[in-house]
N, C-alpha and C positions, 0 to 999 in steps of 0.2 A: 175732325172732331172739335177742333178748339182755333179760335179765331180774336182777334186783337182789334181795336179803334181806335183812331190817333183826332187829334184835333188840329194836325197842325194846316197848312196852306198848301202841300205838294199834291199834284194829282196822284187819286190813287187809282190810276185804270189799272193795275196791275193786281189788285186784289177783288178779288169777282166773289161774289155767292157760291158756294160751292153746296150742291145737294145731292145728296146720293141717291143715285134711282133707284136704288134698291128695295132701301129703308128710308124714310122718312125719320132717318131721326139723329141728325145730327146738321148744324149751319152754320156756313159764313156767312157773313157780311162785313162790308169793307167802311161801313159808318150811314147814316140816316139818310142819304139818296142810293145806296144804292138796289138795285133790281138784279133779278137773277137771267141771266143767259145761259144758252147750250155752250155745254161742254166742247171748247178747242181741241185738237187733235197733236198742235204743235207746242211741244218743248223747247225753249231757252238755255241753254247750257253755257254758261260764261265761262267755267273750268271745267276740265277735264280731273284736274288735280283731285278735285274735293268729290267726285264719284266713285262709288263702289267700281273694281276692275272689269263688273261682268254688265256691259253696254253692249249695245249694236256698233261695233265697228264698221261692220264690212256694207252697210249700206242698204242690205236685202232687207226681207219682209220676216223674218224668220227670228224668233227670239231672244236664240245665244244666250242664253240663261240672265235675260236680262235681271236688273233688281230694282223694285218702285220703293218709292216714297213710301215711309210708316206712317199711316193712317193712324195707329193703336196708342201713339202716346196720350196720356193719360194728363191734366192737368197739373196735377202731385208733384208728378218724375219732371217738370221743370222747374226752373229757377224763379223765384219770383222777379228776378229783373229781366228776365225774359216774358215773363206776363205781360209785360208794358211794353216791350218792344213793337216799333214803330212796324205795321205791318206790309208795308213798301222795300223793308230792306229782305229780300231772300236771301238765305244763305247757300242754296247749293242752284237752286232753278227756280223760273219762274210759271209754276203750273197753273193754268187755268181751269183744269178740270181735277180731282182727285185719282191717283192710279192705284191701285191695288194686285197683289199678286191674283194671276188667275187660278180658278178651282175647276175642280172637273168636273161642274154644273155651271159654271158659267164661261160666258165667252171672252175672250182673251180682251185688255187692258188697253188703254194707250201705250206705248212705247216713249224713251226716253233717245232721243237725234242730236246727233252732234250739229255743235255749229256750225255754219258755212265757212266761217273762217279757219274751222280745225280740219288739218292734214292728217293724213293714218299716218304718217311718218312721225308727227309731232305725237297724237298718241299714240301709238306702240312705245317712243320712247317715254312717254310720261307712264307708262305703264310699267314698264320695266323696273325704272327708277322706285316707284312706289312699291315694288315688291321686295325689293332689296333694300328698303328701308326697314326699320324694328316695328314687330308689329304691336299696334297700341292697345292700351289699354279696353279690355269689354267694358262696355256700357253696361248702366243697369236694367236689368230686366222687367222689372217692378218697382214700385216707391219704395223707399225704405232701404233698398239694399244701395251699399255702396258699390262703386265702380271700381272693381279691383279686390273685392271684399267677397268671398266665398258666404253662401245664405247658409247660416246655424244650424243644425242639427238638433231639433228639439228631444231628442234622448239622449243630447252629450254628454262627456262624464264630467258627474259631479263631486270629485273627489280633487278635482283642481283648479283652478281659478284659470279664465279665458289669455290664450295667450295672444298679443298686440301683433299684428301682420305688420311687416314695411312698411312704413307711408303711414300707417293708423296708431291710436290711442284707444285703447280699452277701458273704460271706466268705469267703477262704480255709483250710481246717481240716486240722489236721496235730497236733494233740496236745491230750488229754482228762484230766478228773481227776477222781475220786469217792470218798466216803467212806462208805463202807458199813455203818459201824457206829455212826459219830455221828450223820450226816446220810445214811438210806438213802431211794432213790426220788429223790436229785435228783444229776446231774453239772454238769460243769464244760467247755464246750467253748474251744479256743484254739486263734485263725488269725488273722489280717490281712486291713485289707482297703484299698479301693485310695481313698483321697479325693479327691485330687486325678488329674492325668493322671499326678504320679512320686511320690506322696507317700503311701505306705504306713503304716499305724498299727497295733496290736495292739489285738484283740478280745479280750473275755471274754466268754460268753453262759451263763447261770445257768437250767438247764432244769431246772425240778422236776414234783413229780408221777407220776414215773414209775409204773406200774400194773405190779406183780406177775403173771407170766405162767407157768401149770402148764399142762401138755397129758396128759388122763387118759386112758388109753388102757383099751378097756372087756374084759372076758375075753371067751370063745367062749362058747355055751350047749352046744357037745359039744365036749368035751377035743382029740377024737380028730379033729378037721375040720381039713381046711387053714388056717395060718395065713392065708394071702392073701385065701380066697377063702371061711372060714366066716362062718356066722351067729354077730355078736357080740348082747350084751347089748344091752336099751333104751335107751336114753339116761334116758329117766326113772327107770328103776331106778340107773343111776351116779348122776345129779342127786340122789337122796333120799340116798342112804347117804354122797357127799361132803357135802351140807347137814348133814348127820346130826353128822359128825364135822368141820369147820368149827365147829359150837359148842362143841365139847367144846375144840378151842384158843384159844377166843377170837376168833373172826375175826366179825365183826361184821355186814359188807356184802362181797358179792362178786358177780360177774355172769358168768354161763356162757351157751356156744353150742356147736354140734357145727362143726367146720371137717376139711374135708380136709389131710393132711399125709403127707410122705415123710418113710422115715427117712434121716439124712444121711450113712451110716458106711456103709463096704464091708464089713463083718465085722459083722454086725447082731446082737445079741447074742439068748439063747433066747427062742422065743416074742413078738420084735416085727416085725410084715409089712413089710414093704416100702414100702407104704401103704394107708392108714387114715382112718377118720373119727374122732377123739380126739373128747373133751369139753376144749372149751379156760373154762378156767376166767379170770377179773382179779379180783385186790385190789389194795388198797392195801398200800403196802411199810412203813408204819405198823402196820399188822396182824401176827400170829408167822406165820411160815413153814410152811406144809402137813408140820411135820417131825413126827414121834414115834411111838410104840407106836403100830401098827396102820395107820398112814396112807400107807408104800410102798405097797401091795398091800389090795384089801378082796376081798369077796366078787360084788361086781358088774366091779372092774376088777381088771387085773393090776399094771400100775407107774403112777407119776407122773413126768411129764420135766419137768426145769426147774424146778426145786424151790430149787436152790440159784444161780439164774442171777442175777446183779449187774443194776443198773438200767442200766448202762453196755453192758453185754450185749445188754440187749432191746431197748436204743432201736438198737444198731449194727445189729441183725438186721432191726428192723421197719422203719428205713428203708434197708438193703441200702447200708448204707456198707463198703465196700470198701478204704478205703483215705484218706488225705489228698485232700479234693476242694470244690466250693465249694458252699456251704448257703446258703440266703435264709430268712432269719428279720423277723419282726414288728420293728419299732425300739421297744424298750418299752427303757426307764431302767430300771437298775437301783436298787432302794429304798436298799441298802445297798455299800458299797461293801469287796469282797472280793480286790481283785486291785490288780495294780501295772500292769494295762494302760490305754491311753489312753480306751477305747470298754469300756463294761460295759453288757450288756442281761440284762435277769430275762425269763422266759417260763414262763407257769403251766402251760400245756400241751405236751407234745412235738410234738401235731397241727401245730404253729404254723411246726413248721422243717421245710423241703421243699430236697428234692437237686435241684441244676443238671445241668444238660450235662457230663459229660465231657469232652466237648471243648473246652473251655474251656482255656485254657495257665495253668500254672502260674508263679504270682510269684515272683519271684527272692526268695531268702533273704540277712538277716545276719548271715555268723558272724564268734564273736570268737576266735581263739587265746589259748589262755591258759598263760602260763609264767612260773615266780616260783623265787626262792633263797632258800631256808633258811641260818641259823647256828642254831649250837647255844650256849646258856645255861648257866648252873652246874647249871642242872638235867639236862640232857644231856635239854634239850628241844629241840625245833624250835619257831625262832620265825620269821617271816616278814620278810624283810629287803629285796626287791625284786620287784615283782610289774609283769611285761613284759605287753603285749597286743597284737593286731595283728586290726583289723574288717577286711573286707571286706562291702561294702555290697553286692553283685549278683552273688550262688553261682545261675547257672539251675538247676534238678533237671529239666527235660527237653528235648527236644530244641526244642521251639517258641518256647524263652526266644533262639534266637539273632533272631529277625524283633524283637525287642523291647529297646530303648534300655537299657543299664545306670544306676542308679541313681546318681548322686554328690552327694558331699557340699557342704559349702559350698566347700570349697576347688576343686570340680572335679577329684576324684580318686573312684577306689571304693575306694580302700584307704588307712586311717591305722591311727597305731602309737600306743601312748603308752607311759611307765611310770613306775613310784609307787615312791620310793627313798624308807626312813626314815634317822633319822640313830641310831647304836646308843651305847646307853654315855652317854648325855648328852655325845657329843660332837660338835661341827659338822665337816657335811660339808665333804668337801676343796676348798682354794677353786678348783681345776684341774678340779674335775672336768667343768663343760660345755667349757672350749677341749678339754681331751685326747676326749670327744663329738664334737666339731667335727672336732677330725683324722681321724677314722673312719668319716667323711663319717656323722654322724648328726646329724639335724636338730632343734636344740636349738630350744624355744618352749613356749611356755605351756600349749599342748594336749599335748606330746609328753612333757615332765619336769616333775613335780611333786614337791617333796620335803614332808616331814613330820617334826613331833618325836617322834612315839610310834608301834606298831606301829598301836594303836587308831584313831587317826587315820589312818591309812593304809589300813585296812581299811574303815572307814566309808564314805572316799571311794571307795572301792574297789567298793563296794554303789552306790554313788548314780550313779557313771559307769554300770552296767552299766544301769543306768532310764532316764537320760538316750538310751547308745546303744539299748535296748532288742532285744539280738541276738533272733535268731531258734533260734541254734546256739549251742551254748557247747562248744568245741573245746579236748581237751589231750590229753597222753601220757601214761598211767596216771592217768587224771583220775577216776576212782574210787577207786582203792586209793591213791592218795597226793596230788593236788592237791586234790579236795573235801573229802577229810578230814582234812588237817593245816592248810585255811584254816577249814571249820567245827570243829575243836576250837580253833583259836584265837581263832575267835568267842567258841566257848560260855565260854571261859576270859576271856575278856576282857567278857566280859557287851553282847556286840554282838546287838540287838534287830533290825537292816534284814538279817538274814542272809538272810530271805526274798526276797531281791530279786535273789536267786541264778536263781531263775524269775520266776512272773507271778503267782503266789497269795499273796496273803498267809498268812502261816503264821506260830506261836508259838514251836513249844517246834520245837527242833533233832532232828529224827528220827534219836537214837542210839539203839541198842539196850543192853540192862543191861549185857551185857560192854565195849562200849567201841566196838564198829562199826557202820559206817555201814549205815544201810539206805537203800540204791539203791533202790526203787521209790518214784515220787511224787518224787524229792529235787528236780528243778525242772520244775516242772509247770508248763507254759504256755511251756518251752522244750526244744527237742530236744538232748539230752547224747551227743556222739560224742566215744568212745574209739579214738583211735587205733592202742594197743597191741591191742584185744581185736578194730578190724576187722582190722589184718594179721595176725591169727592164723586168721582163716575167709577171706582171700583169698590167703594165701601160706604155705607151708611153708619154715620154717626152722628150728634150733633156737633161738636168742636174736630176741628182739623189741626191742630195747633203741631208743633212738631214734638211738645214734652208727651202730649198723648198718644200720637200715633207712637212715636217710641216705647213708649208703655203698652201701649195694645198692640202694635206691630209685631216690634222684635224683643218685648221685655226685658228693655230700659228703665229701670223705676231710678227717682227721684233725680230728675232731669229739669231745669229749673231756666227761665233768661235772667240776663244780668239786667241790673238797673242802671240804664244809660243816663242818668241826671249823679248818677254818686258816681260812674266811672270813672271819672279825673281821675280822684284821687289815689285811684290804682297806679297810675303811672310815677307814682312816687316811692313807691313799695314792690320789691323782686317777686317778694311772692304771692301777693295780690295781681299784680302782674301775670307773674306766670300762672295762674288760673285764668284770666283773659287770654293769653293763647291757646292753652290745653282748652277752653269752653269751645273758642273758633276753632281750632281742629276737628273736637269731636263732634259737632256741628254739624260738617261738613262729610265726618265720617259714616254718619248717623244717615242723612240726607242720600248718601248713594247707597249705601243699605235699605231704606225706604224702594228706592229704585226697582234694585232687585226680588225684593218682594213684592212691590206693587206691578212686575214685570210689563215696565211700562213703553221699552224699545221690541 
C-alpha cells in the first residue's frame, strides 16, 4: 500500500514496483526510472531474530502456519520519520513481490526461506531463546490507539474521571499552539490533568513530527463522462507525473497510497465528485510545500487539496478531535523545557496520542478575574497603579460537574481575591489605608494586599502569582483592546522578561505588531482568554456594552460609576480615597466573573 522515494545516489534494485494482481489499486515504485516486473518467488532473510516464530523450518513445501508481511498498515499508524525513510533500508526482508495470508478463494502466497547461511540448529535455538524472552508489547491495531492502551469504551462511566494506565498520561485538552513558520510539523497541546483525587496540574505535551498531508485528485480519461461515476486516470500515471514534479521542488522523500474520500462542502466546487478515490500523498513539513508553476493541476490530475493545511490541522482531523476532550498520551519527559506548566511531555510521533471516551466529565476550570486602575504621568501615559483579582477555583463547563466535589483552597473556600497597590511619586502609602479596608468589610492579610515601591515590581509579582495560581481562564472587560494591552505595553516599556506567564508557553519577544497593536492570536497560549464585552455583544443586544450597564441590566448593580484616571494621583495621598480605589478594583473584578456566569460564557 504505501511506498517511499529517496534522492540519494545508492542503487535501488531492491525496491521494485509492486502491483497486486488482484486489485489494481494500490503502487510502488522505487523513484522516476523505475518499471514494474513479475513478482520473485525468493525471499531474503538476513535474521532470523526479527521473524515471527511460525517459518518454514523444515525446508518442505508445506506451510507450517507460516506468517507474511502486513500488507494493511495504513499511512496514519506510522511515524512521520518513517514516512521519509530511505526505501533501500528493509527492516526485516527484502521482498520483491507482496505476500499476503491465503484465503480459501485464493491460492496460496509466496513463502518466506531461510537463508542459505542459517542452520536449523542456529534457529531452533534462536527460537527458543525468543520465547523465553517477555513478551512485548501489542502494536496498535488502528490509528489512534496507543500501543499498550486498551480502545475506550464509548458507554464508560461517567461518574468518574479516566484513570492514567502505566506508562500513560491522561489529560484534559482545551487549548493548542503551533508555529508554522519557525517550528513547522510540531504543536503544542494544553489541558490538565487529575493527580491526586482533587489536585489538578497543567500539562504541556510537545507532539512533533507531523507528516504533511495532499489529497490528488486524478482527471477523467473523457472530459464528457460523469463526474461521479467516470473512468478516472491510473493511479500510476498521477504517481509518475507527481514524482516527476516533487523533484523539481525539492522534496526529497514522500509516500503515496490511493484512499477513498468525500467531499466535505455542500456547494462542491466545478469538476470535484462527491466521492473519490484521491492519491493521498505524506511528507515531511521539513520539505517546500506541493506550491508553484504547474503543480495545482497537471495533466494526469485536475486539483490538489490541502496544500496549504497547518500541522495543527491534520493532526485535529486524523484524530477527529472535535472539540476540548481527554487524550492518553505515552509519559515521555520533555528534553527541554518550553512552558510554564507543572507536567511537560515531548512525543516523536502523533501515533502515540489516542482519544478517550466522551463520556468522560469534564474538570472543573480556574478562573481569575482580572481588574486594575490606571493614573496618568506627565506623559499623559497610562501607568498602572492597582491591579485587583478574584480566582475561583471550581467553574464546571458541563452539566456532570454537579455529582463532583468543588475544589478548595487551603483556606477551604473556592474563591479568593487579592490586590497589588504601588506606592506613586516616591511617596508612602497612607498609613489608614488597611483600617479604612477593614471598615468595608475587606479582608486585610498577607495573601489579599500586597503593596510595592515601583510599578516594576508590582508587575513582576504580578506574573509570578498568576504561575503560582496557574488559572485555567484569564477573565476581564475589554481585556483585549485595553487590559492586555496597557499591562503588556507596560511591560515592554519597563523591560519586564516573565510577561510570558501571561499563559503556559514560554515566549520572548512581546507579540506587537509595527503600528503599536496587539496581536490577539497565540497571546496566552496554554490559557483560555474570555472577553466579556465581546461575549455580551453575541449573546445580547443593546446599544452600549459598557460594564456600569450590563451591571445594571445584568445583575442589577445600580449606580456603578469609573474612576477618573487624570485626578487619581491624588488618591494616593488620602486612606480613604484610597481605600475606594481598591474596594472600586475588587468589585470590578467581582462584577466581571458574575457577568460570566450569567452570560454562561465557558
Amino acid at each position: 500500500e504505501e511506498f517511499g522515494v529517496d534522492d540519494d545516489d545508492d542503487d535501488d534494485d531492491d525496491v521494485k514496483p509492486i502491483v497486486n494482481q488482484d486489485d489494481n489499486d494500490h503502487y510502488l515504485a522505487g523513484g522516476e526510472q523505475a518499471e514494474y516486473t513479475e513478482p520473485q518467488t525468493q525471499f531474503t532473510v538476513p535474521a532470523v531474530d526479527n521473524m515471527d516464530d511460525d517459518i518454514d523450518v523444515d525446508g518442505d513445501d508445506d506451510l507450517d502456519n507460516e506468517c507474511f508481511p502486513d500488507t494493511q498498515t495504513s499511512v496514519q499508524s506510522h511515524a512521520p520519520a518513517r514516512h521519509v525513510a530511505a526505501a533501500t533500508t528493509p527492516a526485516v526482508c527484502e521482498p520483491v513481490a507482496v505476500a499476503v495470508a491465503p484465503s480459501s478463494d485464493e491460492p496460496p502466497k509466496k513463502r518466506f526461506r531461510l537463508n542459505e547461511t542459517e542452520t536449523l540448529a542456529s534457529t531452533a535455538t534462536a527460537l527458543e531463546s525468543k520465547q523465553m524472552e517477555e513478551e512485548p508489547a501489542p502494536e496498535a491495531d488502528e490509528v489512534g490507539v496507543t500501543p499498550g492502551a486498551e480502545e475506550e469504551d464509548e458507554d464508560a462511566n461517567t461518574d468518574q474521571f479516566p484513570q492514567s494506565k502505566p506508562g500513560f498520561l491522561d489529560f484534559f485538552w482545551f487549548d493548542a499552539y503551533e508555529d508554522p513558520i519557525r517550528h513547522p510539523g510540531q504543536i503544542y497541546l494544553f489541558g490538565k490533568t487529575l493527580i491526586n483525587e482533587r489536585d489538578w496540574q497543567s500539562v504541556c505535551v510537545l507532539i512533533r513530527n507531523i507528516a504533511r498531508t495532499v489529497y490528488v485528485l486524478p482527471r477523467l480519461k473523457n472530459a464528457a463522462d460523469d463526474i461521479e461515476t467516470g473512468e478516472r486516470v491510473d493511479f500510476q500515471q498521477v504517481y509518475k507525473e507527481i514524482n516527476e514534479k516533487r523533484a523539481h521542488l525539492g522534496i526529497s522523500k514522500f509516500m503515496a497510497k490511493p484512499e477513498e474520500k468525500k467531499y466535505c462542502f455542500r456547494q462542491r466546487a466545478n469538476g470535484v465528485p462527491a466521492q473519490c478515490t484521491y492519491l493521498k500523498v505524506c511528507y515531511s513539513f521539513d520539505e517546500s510545500p506541493f506550491v508553484g508553476r504547474g503543480c495545482e493541476s497537471g495533466a494526469t490530475y485536475e486539483r490538489v487539496f490541502g496544500v496549504r493545511s497547518t500541522a495543527l490541522e491534520l493532526f485535529l482531523l486524523e484524530k477527529q478531535v472535535m472539540g476540548p476532550c481527554w487524550l492518553r498520551v505515552p509519559y515521555t519527559r520533555a528534553s527541554k523545557i518550553v512552558s510554564w506548566c507543572k507536567h511537560e511531555l515531548e512525543i516523536d510521533e502523533p501515533v502515540g496520542v489516542s482519544l478517550l471516551s466522551t463520556n468522560y466529565p469534564s474538570p472543573s476550570l480556574t478562573v481569575l478575574s482580572l481588574s486594575f486602575q490606571t493614573v496618568l504621568n506627565e506623559k499623559k501615559e497610562h501607568e498602572i497603579g492597582c491591579i485587583s483579582a478574584v480566582v475561583e477555583h471550581a467553574v464546571g463547563i458541563d452539566h456532570s460537574k454537579r455529582h463532583h466535589k468543588a475544589t478548595t483552597t487551603t483556606a477551604g473556600t473556592t474563591v479568593e481575591y487579592f490586590t497589588l497597590i504601588r506606592k506613586m511619586d516616591r511617596n508612602p502609602l497612607p498609613y489608614d489605608l488597611e483600617p479604612q479596608l477593614a471598615r468595608n468589610q475587606y479582608k486585610v492579610g498577607a495573601s489579599t494586599l500586597k503593596t510595592f515601591s515601583s510599578e516594576r515590581d508590582l508587575l513582576s509579582f504580578f506574573t509570578t502569582r498568576i504561575q503560582n495560581l496557574d488559572p485555567d481562564v484569564l477573565l476581564g472587560h475589554k481585556l483585549y483592546d485595553f487590559v492586555l494591552d496597557v499591562i503588556l505595553h507596560r511591560m515592554q516599556v519597563l523591560k519586564i522578561s516573565t510577561w510570558s506567564k501571561l499563559g503556559r508557553l514560554r515566549r520572548g519577544k512581546i507579540p506587537f505588531m509595527k503600528d503599536g497593536s496587539l496581536i490577539r492570536k497565540w497571546l496566552g497560549c496554554g490559557r483560555l482568554l474570555v472577553d466579556t464585552f465581546i461575549s455580551a455583544q453575541e449573546f445580547q443586544h443593546h446599544k452600549t456594552y459598557s460594564l456600569s450597564f450590563l451591571a445594571q441590566e445584568l445583575l442589577g448593580v445600580a449606580k456603578h460609576e469609573n474612576l477618573n484616571a487624570q485626578k487619581l494621583r491624588a488618591h494616593w495621598l488620602d486612606g480613604k480615597q484610597l481605600a475606594k480605589v481598591v474596594l472600586h478594583c475588587c468589585n470590578d473584578s467581582h462584577l466581571i466573573l458574575q457577568l460570566m456566569h450569567k452570560l454562561q460564557v465557558l
